[in-house]
C-alpha positions in Angstrom: -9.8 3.6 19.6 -12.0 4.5 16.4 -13.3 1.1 14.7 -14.3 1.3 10.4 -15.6 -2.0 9.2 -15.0 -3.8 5.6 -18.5 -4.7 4.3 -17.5 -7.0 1.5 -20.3 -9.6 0.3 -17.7 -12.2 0.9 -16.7 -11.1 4.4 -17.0 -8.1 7.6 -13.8 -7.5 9.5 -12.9 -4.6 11.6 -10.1 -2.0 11.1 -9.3 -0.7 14.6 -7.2 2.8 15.1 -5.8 4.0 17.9 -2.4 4.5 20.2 -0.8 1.7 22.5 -2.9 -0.6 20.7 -0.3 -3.8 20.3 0.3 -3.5 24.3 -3.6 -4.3 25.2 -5.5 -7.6 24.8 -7.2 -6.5 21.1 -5.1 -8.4 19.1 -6.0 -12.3 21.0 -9.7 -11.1 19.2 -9.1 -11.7 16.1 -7.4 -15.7 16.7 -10.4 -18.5 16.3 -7.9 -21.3 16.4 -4.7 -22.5 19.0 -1.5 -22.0 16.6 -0.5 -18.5 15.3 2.0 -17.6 13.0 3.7 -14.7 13.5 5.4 -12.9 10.2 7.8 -10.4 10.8 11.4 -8.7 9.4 14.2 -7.7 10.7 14.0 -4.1 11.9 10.3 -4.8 13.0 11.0 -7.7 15.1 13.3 -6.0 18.0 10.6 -3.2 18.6 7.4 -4.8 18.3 7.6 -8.7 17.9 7.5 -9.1 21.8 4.5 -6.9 22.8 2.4 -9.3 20.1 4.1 -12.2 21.6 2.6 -11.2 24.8 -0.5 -10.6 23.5 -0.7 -14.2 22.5 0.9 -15.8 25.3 -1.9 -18.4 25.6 -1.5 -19.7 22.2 0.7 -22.1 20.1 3.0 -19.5 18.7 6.2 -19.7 15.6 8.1 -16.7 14.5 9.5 -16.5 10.4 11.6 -13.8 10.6 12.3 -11.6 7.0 15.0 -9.8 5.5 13.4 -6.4 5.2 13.3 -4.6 1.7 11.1 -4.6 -1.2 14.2 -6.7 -3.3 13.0 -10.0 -0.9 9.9 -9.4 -2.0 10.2 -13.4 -4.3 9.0 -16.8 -4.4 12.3 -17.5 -2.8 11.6 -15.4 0.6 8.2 -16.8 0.7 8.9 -20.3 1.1 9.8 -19.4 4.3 7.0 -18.5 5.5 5.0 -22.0 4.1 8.0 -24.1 5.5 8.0 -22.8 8.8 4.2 -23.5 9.1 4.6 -26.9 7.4 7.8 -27.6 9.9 5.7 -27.0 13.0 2.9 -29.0 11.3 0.3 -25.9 11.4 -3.5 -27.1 10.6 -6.1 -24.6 8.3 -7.1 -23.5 11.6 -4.0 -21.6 12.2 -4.0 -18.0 12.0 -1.1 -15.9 10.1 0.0 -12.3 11.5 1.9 -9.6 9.4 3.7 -7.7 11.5 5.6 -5.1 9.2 5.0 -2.9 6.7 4.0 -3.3 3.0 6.0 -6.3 2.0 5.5 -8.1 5.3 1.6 -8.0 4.9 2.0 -8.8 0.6 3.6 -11.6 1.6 2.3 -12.9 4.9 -1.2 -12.3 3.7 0.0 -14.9 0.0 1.4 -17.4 2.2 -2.3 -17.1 3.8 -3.8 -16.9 1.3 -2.3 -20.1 -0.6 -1.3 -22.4 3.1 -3.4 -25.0 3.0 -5.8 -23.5 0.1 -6.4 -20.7 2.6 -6.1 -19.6 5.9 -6.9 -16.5 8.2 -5.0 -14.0 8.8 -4.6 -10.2 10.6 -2.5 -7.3 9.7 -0.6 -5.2 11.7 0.9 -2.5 9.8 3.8 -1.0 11.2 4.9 2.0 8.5 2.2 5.3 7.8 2.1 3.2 3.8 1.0 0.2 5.1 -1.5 1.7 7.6 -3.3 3.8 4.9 -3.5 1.7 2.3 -1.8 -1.9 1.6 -3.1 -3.4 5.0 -6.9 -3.0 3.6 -8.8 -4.5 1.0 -7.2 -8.1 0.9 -4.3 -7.4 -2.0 -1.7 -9.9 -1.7 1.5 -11.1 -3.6 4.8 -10.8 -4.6 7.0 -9.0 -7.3 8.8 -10.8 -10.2 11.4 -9.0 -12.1 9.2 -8.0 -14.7 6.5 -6.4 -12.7 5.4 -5.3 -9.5 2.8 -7.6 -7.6 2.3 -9.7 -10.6 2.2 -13.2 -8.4 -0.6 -12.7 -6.3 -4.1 -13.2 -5.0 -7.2 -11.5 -3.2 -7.4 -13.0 0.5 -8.9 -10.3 3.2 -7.7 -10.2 6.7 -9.9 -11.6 9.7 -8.9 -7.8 11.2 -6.6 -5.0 11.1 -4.8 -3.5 14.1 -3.6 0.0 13.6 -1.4 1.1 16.5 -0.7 4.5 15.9 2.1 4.6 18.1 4.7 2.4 16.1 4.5 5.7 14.2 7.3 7.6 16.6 10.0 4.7 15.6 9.3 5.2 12.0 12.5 7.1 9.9 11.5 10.4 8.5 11.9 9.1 5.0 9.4 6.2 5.5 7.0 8.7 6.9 6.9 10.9 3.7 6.7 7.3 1.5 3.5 7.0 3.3 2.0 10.6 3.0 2.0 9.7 -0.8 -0.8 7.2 -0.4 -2.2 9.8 2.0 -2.2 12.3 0.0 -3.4 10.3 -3.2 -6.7 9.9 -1.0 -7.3 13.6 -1.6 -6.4 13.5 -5.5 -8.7 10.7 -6.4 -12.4 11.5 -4.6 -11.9 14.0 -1.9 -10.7 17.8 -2.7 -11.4 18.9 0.7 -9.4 16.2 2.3 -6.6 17.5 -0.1 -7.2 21.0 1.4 -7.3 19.6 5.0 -3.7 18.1 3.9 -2.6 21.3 3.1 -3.5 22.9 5.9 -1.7 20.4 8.2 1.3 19.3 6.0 4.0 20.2 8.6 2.1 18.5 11.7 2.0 15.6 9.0 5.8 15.4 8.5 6.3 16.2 12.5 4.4 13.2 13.2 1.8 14.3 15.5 0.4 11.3 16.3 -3.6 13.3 16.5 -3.2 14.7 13.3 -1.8 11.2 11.7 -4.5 9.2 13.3 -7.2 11.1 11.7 -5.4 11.0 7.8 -5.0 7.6 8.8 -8.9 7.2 9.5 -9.9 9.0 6.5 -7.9 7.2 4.3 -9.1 3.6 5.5 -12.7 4.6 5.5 -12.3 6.0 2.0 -10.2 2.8 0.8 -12.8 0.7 2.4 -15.8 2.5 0.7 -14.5 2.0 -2.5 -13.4 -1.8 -2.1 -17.1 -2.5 -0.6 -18.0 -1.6 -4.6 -15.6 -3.5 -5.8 -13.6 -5.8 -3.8 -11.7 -8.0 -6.8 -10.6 -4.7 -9.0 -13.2 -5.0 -11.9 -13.7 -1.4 -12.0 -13.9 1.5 -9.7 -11.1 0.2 -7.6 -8.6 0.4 -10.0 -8.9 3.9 -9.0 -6.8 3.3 -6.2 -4.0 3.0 -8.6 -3.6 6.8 -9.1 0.2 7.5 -10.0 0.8 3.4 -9.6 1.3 2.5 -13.2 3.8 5.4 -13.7 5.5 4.5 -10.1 5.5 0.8 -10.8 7.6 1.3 -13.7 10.1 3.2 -11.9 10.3 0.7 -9.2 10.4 -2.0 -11.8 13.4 0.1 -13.5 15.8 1.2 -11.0 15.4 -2.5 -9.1 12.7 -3.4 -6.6 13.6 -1.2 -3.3 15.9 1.1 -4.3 13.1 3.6 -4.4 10.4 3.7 -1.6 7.5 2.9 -3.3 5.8 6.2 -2.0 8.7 8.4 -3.5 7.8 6.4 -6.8 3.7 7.1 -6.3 4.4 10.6 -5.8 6.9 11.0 -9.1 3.4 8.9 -10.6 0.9 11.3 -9.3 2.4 14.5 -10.6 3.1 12.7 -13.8 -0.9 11.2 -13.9 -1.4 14.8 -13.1 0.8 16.8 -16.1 -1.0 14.4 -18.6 -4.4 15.4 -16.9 -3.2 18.9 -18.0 -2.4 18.2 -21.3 -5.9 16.1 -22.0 -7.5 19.3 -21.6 -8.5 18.9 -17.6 -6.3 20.3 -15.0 -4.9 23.6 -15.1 -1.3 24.2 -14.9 -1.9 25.4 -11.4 -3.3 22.7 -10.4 -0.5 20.8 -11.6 1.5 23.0 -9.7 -0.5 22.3 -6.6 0.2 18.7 -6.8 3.2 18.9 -7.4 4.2 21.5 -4.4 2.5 19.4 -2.1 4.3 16.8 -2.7 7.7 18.6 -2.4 6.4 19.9 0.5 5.4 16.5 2.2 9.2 15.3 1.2 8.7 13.7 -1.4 10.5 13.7 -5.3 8.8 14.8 -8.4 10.6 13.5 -10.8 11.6 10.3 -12.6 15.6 9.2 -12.4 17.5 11.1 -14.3 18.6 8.2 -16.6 15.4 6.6 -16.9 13.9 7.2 -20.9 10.4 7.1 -22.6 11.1 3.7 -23.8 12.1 2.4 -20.3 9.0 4.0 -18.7 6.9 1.7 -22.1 8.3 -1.3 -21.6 7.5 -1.6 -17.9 4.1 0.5 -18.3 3.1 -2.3 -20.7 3.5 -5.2 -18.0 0.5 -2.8 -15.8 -2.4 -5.3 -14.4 -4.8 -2.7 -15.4 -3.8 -2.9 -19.2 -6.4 -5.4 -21.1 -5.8 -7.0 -24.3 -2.3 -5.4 -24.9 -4.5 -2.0 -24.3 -2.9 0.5 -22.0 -5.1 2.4 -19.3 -4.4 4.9 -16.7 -6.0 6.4 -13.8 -6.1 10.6 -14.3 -8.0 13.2 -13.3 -11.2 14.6 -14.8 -10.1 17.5 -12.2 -8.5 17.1 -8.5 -10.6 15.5 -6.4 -12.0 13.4 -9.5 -10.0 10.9 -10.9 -11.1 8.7 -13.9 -9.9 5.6 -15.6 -8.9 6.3 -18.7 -9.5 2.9 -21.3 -8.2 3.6 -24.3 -4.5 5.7 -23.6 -3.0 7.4 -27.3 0.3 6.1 -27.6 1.7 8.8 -28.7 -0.3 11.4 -26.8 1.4 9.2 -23.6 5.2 9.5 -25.4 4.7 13.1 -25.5 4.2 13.0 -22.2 7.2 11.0 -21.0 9.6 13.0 -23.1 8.8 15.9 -21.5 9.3 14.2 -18.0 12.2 12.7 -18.9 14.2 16.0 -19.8 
């Protein structure tokens, strides 16, 4: 098992890595009080929901149950998860656990974060997305119709459990979803990680478990570096968002889950990457680069066919980084180096999203 630590000034939790990790005592660790709510969905919950179970045999234990898809993603579906707790009469001291992927720990980790004002909870990410990325650094929420996580709060996780092994379950398609955020890692502060991805793209997509395991350790430890600066997303995190405002839109557009939200990252990242270019900063080969490496890791390039300028606007403008009606996006100064960029030309950005969209 290979341990990182979050060092926020609010809080210190562990991030622990490794195989067979949900079938061994690690998980009781992280529970300070005697009732535990366990969050799961419904393709998680026949695999894993009885090794966890297990693990917390000795405690006061309730299961809420999801539909699974980024469309329950709502208010509505949450509710269940604060009614169960309130039904079984759950105290502040009770401890919440995502099992699942993405939207399991968004909205496990709000129904945390607002039970009770607050209470802890531990993530156990189940999918390659979830385990890079959306299990650290204490983002919660929900969607709404007109934008992506736009209900939400910051609450961190008491701990995060990383069992590697959930990885041989996980559909082919899933896997790619979650080389996006991988690979994204590379783009934004790391150009030899990018090459090391290169390298090992097809042991990637085969799932070797050795070779996830350490993209999967590299990615925490660089997400966990940069949230340590800034853990609320006043400015250098917002880095993290490379591709997201692009992908958001696209997620926003064709209906919450009808796209992975790694296929949409990756369509954002070469599109973050083509304006790059046309600022004056990447080359068209490097363009090229990102955008073969994501074909390559399964992933599409470009936006739905029927989607139009004005589509990708009207969702782009709904963007939590966007201040005072002010559009920004994350780009790249050059790969490896990615930027925020303040103050976006409207029409420099439309030129952009006409040629995408043809």
């Amino acid at each position: 098992m290979r341990i990182l630590n979050m060092n926020l000034a609010t809080c210190t939790y562990p991030i622990r890595i490794g195989s067979d990790l949900l079938k061994e005592s690690e998980l009781s660790t992280f529970v300070s009080g005697r009732q535990v709510l366990i969050v799961t969905n419904e393709t998680v919950a026949p695999l894993y929901l009885i090794h966890v179970q297990r693990a917390l045999a000795v405690f006061e234990t309730a299961v809420v149950v999801l539909p699974d898809g980024e469309r329950h993603k709502t208010m509505q579906v949450l509710d269940l998860i604060h009614t169960e707790a309130l039904r079984r009469n759950f105290s502040r001291n009770a401890t919440f656990i995502a099992l699942g992927g993405g939207v399991v720990g968004d909205m496990a980790g709000f129904a945390a974060a607002t039970y009770q004002r607050g209470v802890p909870f531990v993530q156990i990410p189940t999918t390659l997305l979830a385990q890079v990325d959306s299990s650290v650094g204490g983002k919660t929420g929900v969607n709404h119709p007109l934008g992506k996580n736009m209900i939400g709060a910051f609450h961190q996780p008491v701990g995060v459990l990383i069992d590697t092994s959930v990885l041989q379950t996980l559909p082919a398609r899933e896997l790619s979803a979650g080389l996006a955020e991988v690979i994204k890692y590379g783009l934004l502060g790391d150009v030899e990680f990018l090459a090391w991805i290169e390298s090992n793209i097809d042991q990637l997509i085969s799932g070797s478990i050795d070779v996830l395991e350490h993209a999967i350790f590299h990615s925490c430890r660089m997400k966990a570096e940069i949230v340590a600066q800034d853990e609320r997303e006043g400015s250098v995190r917002a880095l993290l968002n490379l591709g997201h405002t692009f992908g958001h839109a696209i997620e926003a557009y064709v209906g919450f889950g009808n796209w992975l939200h790694g296929d949409a990252v990756s369509v954002g990242m070469v599109m973050a990457a083509r304006f790059s270019c046309y600022l004056g900063h990447l080359s068209e080969s490097d363009v090229e680069r990102v955008r073969y490496l994501c074909l390559s890791a399964g992933l599409p390039v470009d936006p739905p066919k029927k989607m139009t300028p004005v589509d990708f606007l009207t969702y782009m403008a709904a963007d939590k980084k966007n201040i005072d009606g002010q559009m920004r996006l994350v780009l790249l100064y050059k790969l490896g180096n990615a930027y925020i960029e303040p103050e976006v030309s409207q029409s420099d950005l439309m030129e952009l999203l006409i040629a995408c969209c043809n």
